[in-house]
C-alpha positions in Angstrom: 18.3 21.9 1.5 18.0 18.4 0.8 14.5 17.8 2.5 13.1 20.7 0.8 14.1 19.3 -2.3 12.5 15.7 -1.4 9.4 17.2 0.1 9.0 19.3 -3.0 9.6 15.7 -5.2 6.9 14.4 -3.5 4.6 17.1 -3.4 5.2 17.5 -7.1 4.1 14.1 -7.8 1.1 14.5 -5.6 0.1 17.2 -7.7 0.7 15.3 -11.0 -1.3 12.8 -9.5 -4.3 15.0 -8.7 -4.4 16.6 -12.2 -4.4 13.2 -14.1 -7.1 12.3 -12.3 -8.6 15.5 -12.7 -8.6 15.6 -16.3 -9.1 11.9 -17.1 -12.0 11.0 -14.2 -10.3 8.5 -12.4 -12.1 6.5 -9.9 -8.7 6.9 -7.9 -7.4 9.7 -5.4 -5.0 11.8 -7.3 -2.2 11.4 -4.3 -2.3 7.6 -4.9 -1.7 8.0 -8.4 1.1 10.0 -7.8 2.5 8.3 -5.3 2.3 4.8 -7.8 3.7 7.2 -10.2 6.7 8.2 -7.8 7.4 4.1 -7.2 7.2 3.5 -10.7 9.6 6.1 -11.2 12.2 5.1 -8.5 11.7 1.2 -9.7 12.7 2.3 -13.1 15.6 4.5 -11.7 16.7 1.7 -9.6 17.6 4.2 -6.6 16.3 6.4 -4.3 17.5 10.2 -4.0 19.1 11.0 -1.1 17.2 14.2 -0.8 13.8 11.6 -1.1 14.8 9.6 1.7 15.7 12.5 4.1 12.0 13.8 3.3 10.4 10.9 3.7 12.3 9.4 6.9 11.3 12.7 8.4 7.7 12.2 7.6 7.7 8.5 8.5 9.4 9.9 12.2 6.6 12.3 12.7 3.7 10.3 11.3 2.2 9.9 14.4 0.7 13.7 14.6 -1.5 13.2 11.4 -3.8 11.2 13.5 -4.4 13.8 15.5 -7.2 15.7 13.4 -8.5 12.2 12.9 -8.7 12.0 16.9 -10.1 15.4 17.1 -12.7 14.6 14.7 -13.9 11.9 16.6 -14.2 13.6 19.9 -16.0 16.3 17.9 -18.8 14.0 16.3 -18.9 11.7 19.9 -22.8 12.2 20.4 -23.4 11.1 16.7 -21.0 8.1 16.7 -22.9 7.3 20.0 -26.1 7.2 18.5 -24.5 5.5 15.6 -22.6 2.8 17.3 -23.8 -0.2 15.7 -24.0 -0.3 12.1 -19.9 1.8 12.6 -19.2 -1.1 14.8 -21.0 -3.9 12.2 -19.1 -2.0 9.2 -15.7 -2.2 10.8 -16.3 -5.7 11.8 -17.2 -7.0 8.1 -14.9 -5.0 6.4 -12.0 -6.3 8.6 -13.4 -10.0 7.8 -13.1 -9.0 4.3 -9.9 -7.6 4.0 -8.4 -10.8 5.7 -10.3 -12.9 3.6 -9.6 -11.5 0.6 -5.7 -11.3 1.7 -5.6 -14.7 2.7 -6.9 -15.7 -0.8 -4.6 -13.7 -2.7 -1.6 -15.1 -0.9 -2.5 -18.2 -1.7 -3.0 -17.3 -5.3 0.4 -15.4 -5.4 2.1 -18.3 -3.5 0.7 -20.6 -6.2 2.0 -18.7 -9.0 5.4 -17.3 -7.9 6.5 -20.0 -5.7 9.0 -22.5 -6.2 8.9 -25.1 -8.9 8.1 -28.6 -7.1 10.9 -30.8 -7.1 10.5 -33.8 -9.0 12.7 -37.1 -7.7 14.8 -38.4 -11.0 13.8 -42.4 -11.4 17.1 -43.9 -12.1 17.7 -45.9 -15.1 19.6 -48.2 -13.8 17.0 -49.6 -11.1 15.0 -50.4 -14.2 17.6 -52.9 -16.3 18.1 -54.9 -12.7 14.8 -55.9 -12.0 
C-alpha cells in the first residue's frame, strides 16, 4: 500500500502541475512545475514520506525501460535521421558546448558567492611598537 500511496503523491502533484500551467500559460511543462512544487513541499516538511521513497526508489530501479520508446522511436524515424544527420549531429554538438559553458560559468559564479570567506592574517601589534 505504501507505493500506491507515493505513486499517487506524485502523480497528484504532476497533475497540479499541469493545471497551473494550464490556466496561468506557463512557458514551463506542467510535470516540472509539479515536481518543483513537490521539493518545495518536502524542503518545507523537512522529511520525506516513507510511502514517497518506496515509489520513487522503485521508479529510480526501473528507469532504464523509459528509454525504450525513446529507442523505438529512433529506429522508427532511421531513414529521416539519416538524411538528417548533420544539422542533429551540429545541434547536439553546440548545445552540449553550451550547457558546459554555461555550467562552468555558473559554478564559478556560485563558488564566488557562497564560498568561504577569505581568511585575512591578523598584523600583530606588537611587531609594530618594536621596530
Amino acid at each position: 500500500m505504501s507505493f500506491l500511496t507515493g505513486i499517487t503523491l506524485l502523480l497528484v502533484y504532476q497533475l497540479v502541475g499541469e493545471v497551473t500551467v494550464r490556466l496561468l500559460g506557463l512557458p514551463i511543462p506542467g510535470p516540472v512545475l509539479g515536481m518543483m512544487m513537490l521539493f518545495i513541499t518536502l524542503l518545507a516538511r523537512g522529511y520525506t514520506p516513507e510511502s514517497l521513497n518506496t515509489a520513487s526508489s522503485a521508479l529510480l530501479s526501473h528507469l532504464s525501460l523509459l528509454f525504450v520508446p525513446a529507442g523505438v522511436g529512433m529506429m522508427v524515424h532511421f531513414d529521416r535521421i539519416a538524411s538528417e544527420w548533420l544539422p542533429i549531429t551540429l545541434a547536439l554538438f553546440l548545445s552540449t558546448l553550451i550547457t558546459m559553458v554555461a555550467t562552468a560559468a555558473i559554478m564559478q559564479l556560485a563558488s564566488r558567492w557562497f564560498g568561504p570567506a577569505p581568511v585575512i592574517p591578523e598584523q600583530s601589534t606588537e611587531a609594530g611598537r618594536n621596530e
